[in-house]
PDB file of N, CA, C and O in Angstrom:
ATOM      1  N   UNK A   1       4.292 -28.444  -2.472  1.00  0.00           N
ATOM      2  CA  UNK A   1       4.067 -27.064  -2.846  1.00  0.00           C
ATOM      3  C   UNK A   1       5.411 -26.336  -2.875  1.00  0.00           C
ATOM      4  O   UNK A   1       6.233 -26.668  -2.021  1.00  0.00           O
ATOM      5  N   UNK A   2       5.718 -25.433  -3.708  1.00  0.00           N
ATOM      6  CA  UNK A   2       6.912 -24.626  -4.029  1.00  0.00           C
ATOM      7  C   UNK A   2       6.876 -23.168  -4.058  1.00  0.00           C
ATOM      8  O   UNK A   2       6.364 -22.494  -4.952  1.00  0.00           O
ATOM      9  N   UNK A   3       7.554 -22.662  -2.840  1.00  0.00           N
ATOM     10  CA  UNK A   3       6.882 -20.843  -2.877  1.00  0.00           C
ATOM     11  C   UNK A   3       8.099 -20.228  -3.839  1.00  0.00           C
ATOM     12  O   UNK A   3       9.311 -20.441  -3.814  1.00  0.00           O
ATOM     13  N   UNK A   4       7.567 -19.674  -4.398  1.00  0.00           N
ATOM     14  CA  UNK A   4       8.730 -18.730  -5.468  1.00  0.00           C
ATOM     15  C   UNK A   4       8.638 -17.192  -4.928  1.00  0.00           C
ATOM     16  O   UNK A   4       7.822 -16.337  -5.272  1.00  0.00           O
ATOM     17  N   UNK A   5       9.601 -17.091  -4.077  1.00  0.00           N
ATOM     18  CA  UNK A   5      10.340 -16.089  -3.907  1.00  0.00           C
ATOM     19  C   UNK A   5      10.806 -14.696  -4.164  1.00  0.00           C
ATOM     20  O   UNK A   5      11.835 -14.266  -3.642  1.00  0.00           O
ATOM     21  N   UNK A   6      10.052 -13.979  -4.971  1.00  0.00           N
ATOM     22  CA  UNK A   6      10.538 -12.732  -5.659  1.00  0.00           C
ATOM     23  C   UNK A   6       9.165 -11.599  -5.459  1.00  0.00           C
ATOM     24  O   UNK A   6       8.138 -11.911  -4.856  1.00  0.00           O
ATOM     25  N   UNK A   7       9.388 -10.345  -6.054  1.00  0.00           N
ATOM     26  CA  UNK A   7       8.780  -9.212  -5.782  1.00  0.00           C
ATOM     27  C   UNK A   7       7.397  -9.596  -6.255  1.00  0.00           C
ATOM     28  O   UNK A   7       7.118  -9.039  -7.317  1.00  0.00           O
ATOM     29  N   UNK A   8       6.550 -10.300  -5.830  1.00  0.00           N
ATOM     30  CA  UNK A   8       5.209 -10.330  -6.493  1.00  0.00           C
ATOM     31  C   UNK A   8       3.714 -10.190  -5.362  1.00  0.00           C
ATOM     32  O   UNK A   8       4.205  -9.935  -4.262  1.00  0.00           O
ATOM     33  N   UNK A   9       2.467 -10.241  -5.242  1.00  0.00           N
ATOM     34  CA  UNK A   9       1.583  -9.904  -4.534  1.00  0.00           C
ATOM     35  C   UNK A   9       1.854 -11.293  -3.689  1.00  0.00           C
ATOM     36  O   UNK A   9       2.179 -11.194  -2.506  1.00  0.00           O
ATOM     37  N   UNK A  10       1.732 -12.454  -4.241  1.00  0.00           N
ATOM     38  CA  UNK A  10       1.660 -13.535  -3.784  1.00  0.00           C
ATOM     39  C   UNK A  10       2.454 -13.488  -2.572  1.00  0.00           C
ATOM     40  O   UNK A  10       1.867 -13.272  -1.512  1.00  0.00           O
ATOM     41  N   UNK A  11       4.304 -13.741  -2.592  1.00  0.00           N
ATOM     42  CA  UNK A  11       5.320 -13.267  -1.850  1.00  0.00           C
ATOM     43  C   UNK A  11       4.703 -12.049  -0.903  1.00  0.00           C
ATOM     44  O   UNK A  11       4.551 -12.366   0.277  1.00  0.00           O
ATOM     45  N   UNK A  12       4.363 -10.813  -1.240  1.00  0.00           N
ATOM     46  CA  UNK A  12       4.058 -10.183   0.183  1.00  0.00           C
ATOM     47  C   UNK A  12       2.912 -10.621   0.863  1.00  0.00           C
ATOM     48  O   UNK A  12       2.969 -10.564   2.092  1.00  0.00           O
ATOM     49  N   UNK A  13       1.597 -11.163   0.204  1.00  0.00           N
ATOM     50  CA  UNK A  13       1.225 -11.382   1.359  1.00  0.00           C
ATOM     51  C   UNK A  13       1.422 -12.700   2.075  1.00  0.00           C
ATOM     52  O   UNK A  13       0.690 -13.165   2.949  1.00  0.00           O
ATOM     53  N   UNK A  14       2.621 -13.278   1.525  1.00  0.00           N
ATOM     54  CA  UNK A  14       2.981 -14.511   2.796  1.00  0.00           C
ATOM     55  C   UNK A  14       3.916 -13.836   3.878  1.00  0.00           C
ATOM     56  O   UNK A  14       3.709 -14.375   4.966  1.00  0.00           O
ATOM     57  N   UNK A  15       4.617 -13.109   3.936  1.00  0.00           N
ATOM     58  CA  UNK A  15       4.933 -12.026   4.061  1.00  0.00           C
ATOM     59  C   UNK A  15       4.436 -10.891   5.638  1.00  0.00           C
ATOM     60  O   UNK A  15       4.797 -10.609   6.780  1.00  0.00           O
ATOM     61  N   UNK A  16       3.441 -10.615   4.661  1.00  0.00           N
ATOM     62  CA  UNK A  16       2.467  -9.890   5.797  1.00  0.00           C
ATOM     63  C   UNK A  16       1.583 -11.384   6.890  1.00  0.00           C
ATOM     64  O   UNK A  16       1.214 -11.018   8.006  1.00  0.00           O
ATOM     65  N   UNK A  17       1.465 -12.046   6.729  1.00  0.00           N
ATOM     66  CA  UNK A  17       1.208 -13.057   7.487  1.00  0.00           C
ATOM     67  C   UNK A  17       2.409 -13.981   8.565  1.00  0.00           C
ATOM     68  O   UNK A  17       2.235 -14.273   9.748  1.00  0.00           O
ATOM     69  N   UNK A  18       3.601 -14.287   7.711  1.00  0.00           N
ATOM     70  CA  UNK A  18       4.236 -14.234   8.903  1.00  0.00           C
ATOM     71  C   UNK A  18       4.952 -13.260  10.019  1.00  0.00           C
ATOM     72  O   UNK A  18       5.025 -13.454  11.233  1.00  0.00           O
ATOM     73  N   UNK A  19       5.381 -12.326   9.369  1.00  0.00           N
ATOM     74  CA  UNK A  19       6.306 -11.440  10.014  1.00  0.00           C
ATOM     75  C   UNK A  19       6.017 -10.693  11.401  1.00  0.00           C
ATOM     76  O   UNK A  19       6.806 -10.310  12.265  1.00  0.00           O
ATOM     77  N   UNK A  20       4.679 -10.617  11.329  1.00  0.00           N
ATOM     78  CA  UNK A  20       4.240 -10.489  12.795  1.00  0.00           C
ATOM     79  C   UNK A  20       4.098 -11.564  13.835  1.00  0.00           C
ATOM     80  O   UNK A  20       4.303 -11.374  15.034  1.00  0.00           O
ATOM     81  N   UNK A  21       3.788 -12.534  13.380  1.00  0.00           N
ATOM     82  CA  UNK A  21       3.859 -14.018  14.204  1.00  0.00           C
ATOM     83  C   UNK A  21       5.802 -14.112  14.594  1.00  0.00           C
ATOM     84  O   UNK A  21       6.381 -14.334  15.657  1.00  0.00           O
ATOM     85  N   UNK A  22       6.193 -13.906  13.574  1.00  0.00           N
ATOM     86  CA  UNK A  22       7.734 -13.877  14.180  1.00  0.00           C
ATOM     87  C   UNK A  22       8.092 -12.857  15.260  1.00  0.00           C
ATOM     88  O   UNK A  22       8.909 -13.093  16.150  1.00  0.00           O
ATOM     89  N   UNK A  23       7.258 -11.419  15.088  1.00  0.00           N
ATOM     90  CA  UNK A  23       7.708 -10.820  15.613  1.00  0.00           C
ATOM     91  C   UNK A  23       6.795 -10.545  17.012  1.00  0.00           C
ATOM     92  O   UNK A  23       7.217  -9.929  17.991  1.00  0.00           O
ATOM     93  N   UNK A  24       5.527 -11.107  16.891  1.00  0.00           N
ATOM     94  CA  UNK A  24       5.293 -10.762  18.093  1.00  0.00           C
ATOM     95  C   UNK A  24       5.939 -12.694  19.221  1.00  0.00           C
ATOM     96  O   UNK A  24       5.605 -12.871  20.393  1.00  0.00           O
ATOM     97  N   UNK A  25       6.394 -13.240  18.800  1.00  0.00           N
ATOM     98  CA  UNK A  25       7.261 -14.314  19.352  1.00  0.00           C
ATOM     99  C   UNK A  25       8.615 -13.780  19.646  1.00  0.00           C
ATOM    100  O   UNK A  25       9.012 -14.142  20.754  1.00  0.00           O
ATOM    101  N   UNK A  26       9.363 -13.102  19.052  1.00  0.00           N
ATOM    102  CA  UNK A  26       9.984 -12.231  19.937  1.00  0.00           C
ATOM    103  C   UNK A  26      10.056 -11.393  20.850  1.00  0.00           C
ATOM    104  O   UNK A  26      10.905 -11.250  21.730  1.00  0.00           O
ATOM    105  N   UNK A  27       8.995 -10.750  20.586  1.00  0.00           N
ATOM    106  CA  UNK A  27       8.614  -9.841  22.262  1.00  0.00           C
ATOM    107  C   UNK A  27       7.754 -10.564  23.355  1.00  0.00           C
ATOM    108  O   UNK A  27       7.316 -10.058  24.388  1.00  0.00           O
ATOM    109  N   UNK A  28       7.582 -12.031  22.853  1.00  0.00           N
ATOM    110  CA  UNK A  28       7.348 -13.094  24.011  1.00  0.00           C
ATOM    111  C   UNK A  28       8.285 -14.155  24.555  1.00  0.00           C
ATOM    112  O   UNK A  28       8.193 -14.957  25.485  1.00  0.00           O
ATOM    113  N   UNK A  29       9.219 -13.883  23.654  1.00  0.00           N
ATOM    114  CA  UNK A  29      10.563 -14.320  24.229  1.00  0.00           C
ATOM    115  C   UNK A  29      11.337 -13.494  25.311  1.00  0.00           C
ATOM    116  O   UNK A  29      11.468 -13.702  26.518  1.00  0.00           O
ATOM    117  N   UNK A  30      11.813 -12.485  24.502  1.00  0.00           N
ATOM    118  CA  UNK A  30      12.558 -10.876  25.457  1.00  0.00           C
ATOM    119  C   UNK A  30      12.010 -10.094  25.951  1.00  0.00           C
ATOM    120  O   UNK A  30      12.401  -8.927  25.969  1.00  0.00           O
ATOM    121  N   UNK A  31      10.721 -10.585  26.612  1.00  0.00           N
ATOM    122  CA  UNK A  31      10.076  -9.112  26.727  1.00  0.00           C
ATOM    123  C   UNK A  31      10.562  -9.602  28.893  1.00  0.00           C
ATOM    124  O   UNK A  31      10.511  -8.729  29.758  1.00  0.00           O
ATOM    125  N   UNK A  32      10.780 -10.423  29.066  1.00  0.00           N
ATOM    126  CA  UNK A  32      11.202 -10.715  30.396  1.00  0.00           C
ATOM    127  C   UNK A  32      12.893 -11.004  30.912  1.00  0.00           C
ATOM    128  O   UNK A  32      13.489 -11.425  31.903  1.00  0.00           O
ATOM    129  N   UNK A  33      13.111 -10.622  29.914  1.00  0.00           N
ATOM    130  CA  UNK A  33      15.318 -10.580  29.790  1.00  0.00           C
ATOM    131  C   UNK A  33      15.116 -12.391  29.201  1.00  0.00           C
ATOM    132  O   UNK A  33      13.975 -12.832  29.064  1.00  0.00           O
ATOM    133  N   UNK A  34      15.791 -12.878  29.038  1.00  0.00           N
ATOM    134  CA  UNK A  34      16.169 -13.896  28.257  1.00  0.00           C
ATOM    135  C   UNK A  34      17.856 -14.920  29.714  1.00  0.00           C
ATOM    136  O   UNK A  34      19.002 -14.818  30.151  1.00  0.00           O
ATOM    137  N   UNK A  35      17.080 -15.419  29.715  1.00  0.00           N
ATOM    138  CA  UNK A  35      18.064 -16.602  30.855  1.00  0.00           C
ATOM    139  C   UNK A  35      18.595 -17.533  30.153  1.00  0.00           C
ATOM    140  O   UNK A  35      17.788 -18.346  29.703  1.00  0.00           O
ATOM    141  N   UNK A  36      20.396 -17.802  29.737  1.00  0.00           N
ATOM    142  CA  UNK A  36      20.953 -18.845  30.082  1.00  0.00           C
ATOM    143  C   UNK A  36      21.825 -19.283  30.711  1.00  0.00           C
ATOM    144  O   UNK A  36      22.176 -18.508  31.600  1.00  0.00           O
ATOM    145  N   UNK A  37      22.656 -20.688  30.653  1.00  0.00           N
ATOM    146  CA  UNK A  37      23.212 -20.743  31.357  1.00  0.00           C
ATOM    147  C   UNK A  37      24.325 -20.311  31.085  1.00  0.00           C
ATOM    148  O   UNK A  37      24.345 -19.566  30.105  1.00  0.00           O
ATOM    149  N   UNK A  38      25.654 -20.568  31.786  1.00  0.00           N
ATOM    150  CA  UNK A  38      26.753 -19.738  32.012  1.00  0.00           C
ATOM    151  C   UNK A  38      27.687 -20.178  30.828  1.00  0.00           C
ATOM    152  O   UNK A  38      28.655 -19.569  30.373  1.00  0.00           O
ATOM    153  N   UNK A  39      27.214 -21.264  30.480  1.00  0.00           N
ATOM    154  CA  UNK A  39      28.323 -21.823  29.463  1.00  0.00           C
ATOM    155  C   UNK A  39      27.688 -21.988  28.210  1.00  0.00           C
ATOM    156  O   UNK A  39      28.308 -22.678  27.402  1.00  0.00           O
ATOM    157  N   UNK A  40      26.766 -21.591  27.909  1.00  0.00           N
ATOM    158  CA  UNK A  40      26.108 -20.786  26.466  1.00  0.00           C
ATOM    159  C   UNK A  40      25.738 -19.948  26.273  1.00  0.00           C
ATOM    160  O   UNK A  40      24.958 -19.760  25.339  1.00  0.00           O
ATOM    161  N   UNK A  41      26.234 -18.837  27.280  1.00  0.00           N
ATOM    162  CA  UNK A  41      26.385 -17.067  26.913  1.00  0.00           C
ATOM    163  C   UNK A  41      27.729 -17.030  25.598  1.00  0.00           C
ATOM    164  O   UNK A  41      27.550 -16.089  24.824  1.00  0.00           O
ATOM    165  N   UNK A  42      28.553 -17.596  25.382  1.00  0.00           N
ATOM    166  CA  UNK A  42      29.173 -16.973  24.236  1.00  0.00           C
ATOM    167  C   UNK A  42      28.599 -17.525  22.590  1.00  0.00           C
ATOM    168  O   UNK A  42      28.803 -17.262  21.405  1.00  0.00           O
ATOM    169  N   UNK A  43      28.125 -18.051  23.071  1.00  0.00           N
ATOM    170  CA  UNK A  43      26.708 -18.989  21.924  1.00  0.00           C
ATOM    171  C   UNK A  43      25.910 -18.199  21.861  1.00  0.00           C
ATOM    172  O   UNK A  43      25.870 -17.640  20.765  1.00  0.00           O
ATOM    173  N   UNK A  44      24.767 -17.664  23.028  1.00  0.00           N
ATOM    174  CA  UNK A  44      23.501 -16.940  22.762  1.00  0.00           C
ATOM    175  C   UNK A  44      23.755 -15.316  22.081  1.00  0.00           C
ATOM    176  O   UNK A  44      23.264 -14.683  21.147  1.00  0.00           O
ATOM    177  N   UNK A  45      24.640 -15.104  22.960  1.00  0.00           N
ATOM    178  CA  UNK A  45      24.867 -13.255  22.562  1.00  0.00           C
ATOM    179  C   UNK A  45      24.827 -13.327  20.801  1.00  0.00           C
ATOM    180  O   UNK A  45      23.931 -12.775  20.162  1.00  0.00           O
ATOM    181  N   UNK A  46      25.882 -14.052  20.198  1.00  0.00           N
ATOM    182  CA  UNK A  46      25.983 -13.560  18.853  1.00  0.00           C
ATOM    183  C   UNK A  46      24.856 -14.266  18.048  1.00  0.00           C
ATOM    184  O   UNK A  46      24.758 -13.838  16.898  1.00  0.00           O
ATOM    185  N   UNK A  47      23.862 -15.385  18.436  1.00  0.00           N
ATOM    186  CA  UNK A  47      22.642 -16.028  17.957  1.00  0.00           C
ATOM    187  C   UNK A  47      21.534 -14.937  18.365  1.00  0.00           C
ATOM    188  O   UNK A  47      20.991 -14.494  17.353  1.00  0.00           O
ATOM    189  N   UNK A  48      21.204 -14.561  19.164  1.00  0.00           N
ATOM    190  CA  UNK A  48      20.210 -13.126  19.549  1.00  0.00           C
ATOM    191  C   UNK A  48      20.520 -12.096  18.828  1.00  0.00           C
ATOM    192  O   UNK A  48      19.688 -11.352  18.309  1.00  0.00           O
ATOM    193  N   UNK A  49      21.939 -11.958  18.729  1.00  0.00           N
ATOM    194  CA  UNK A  49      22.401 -10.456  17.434  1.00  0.00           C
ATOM    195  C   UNK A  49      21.194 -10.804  16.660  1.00  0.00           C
ATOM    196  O   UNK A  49      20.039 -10.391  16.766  1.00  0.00           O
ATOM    197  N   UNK A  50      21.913 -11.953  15.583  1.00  0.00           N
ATOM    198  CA  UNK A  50      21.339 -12.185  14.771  1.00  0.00           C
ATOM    199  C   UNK A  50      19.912 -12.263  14.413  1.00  0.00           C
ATOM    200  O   UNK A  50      19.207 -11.839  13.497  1.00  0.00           O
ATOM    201  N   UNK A  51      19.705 -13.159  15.775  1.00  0.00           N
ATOM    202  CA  UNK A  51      17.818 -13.234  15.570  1.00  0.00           C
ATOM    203  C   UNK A  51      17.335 -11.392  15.342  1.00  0.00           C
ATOM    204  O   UNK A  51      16.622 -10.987  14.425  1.00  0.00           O
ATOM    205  N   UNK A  52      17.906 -10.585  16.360  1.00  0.00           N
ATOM    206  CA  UNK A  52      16.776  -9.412  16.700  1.00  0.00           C
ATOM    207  C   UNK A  52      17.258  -8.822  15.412  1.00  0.00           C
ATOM    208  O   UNK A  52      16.499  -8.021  14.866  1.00  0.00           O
ATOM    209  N   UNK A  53      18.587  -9.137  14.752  1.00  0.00           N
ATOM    210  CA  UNK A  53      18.984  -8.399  13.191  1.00  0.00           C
ATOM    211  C   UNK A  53      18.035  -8.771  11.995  1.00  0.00           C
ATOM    212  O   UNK A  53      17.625  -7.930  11.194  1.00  0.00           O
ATOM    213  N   UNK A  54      17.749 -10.005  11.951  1.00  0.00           N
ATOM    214  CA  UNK A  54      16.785 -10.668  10.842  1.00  0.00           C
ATOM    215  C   UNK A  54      15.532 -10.424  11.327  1.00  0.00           C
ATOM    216  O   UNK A  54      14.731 -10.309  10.400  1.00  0.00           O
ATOM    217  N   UNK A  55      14.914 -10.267  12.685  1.00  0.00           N
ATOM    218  CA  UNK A  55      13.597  -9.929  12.626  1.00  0.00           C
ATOM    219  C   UNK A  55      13.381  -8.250  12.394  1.00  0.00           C
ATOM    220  O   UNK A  55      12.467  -7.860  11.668  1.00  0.00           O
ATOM    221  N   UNK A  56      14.185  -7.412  12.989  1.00  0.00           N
ATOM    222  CA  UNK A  56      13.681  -6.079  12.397  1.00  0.00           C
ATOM    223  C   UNK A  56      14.139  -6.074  10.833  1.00  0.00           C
ATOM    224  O   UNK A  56      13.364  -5.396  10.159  1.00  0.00           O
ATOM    225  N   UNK A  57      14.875  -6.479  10.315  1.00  0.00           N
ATOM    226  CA  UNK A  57      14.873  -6.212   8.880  1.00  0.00           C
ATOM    227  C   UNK A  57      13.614  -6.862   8.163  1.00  0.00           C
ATOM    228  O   UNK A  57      12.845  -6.249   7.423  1.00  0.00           O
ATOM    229  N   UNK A  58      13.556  -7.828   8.409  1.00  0.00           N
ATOM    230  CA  UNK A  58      11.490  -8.365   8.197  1.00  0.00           C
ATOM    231  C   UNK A  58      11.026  -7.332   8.455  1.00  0.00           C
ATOM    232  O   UNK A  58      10.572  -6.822   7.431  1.00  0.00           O
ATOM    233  N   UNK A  59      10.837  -6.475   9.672  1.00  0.00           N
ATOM    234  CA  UNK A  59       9.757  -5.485   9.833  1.00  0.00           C
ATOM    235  C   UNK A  59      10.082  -4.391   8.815  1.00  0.00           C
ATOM    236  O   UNK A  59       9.244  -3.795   8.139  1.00  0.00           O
ATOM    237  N   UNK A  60      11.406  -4.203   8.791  1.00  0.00           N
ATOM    238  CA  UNK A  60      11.393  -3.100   8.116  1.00  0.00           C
ATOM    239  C   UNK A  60      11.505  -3.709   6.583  1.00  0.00           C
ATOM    240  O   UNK A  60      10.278  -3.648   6.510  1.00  0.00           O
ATOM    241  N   UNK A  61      11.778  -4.096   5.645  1.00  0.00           N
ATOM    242  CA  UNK A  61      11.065  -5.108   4.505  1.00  0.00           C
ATOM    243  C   UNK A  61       9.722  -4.437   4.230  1.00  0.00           C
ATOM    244  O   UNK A  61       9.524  -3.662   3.294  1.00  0.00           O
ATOM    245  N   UNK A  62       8.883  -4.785   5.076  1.00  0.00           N
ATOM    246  CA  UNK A  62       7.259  -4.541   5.092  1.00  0.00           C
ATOM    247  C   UNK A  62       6.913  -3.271   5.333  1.00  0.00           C
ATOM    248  O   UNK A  62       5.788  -2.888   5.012  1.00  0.00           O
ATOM    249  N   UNK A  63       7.820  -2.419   5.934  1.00  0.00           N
ATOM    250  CA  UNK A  63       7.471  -1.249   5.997  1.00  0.00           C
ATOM    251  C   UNK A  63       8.018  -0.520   4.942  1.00  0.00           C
ATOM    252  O   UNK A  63       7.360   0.483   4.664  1.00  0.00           O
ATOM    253  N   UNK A  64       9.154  -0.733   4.174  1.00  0.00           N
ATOM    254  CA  UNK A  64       9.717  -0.066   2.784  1.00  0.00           C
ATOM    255  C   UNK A  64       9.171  -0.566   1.869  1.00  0.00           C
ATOM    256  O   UNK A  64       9.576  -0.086   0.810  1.00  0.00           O
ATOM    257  N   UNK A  65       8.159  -1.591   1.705  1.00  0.00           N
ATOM    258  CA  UNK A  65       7.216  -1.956   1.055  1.00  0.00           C
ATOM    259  C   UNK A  65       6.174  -1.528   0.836  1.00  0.00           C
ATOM    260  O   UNK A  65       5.728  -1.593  -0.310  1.00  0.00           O
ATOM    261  N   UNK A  66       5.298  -0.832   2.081  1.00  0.00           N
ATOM    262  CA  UNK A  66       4.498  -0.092   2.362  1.00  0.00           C
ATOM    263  C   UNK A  66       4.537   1.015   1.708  1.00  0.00           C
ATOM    264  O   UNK A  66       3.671   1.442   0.944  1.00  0.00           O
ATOM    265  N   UNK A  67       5.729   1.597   2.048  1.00  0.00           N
ATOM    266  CA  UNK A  67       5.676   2.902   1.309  1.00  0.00           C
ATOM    267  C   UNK A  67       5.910   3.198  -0.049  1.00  0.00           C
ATOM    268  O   UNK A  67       6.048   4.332  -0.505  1.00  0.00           O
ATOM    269  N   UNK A  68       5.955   2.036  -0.740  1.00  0.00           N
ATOM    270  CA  UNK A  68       6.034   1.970  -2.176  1.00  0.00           C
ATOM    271  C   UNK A  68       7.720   1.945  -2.550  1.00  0.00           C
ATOM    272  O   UNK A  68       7.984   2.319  -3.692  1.00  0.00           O
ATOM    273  N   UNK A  69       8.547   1.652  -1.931  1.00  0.00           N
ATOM    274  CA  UNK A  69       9.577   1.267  -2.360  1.00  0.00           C
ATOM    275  C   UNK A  69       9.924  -0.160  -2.483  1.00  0.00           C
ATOM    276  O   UNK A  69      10.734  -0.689  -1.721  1.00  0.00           O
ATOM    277  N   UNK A  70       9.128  -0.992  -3.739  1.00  0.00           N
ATOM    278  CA  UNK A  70       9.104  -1.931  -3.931  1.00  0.00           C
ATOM    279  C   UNK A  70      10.404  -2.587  -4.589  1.00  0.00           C
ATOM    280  O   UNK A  70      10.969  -3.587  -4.145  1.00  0.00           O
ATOM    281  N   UNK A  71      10.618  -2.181  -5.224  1.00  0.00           N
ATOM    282  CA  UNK A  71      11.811  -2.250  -6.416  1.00  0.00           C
ATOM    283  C   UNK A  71      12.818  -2.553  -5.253  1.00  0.00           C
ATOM    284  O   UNK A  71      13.216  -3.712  -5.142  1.00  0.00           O
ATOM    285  N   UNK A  72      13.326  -1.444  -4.241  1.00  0.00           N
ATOM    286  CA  UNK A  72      14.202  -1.823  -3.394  1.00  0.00           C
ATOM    287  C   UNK A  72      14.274  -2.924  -2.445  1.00  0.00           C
ATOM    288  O   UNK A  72      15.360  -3.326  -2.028  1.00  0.00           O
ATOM    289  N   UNK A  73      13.215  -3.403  -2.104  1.00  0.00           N
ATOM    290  CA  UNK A  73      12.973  -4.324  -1.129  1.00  0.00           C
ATOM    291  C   UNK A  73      13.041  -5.164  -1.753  1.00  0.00           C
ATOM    292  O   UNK A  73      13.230  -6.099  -0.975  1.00  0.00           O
ATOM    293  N   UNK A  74      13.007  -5.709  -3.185  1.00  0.00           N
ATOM    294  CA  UNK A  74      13.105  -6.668  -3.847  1.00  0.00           C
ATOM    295  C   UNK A  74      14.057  -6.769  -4.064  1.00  0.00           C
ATOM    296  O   UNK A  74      14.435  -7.712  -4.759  1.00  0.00           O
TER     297      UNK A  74
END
């Protein structure tokens, strides 16, 4: 199977199906501080940027979607 990618109904609602599974797996990750060890803190910090950067832009994606700013989110 081959998902094609672009502004269409199909794409959001795969969309609206994952993005909460991602995101409520993040607040079951961090929702208790996040533990490692001492010698992959300069590893985790800038990998967590990233994660909590790509999951709110998913949320927010779906929410500038919502409001009918489709064109942009695309």
């Amino acid at each position: 199977m081959v998902y094609k990618y672009s502004p269409n109904e199909q794409c959001i609602r795969r969309c609206r199906a994952i993005v909460p599974v991602i995101l409520r797996a993040v607040d079951e990750v961090t929702s208790q501080g996040v533990r490692v060890l001492v010698e992959h803190q300069e590893v985790v910090r800038p990998l967590m940027g990233w994660w909590q950067f790509t999951n709110r832009t998913a949320k927010a994606l779906v929410s500038l979607y919502d409001q009918g700013y489709t064109v942009e989110v695309a």
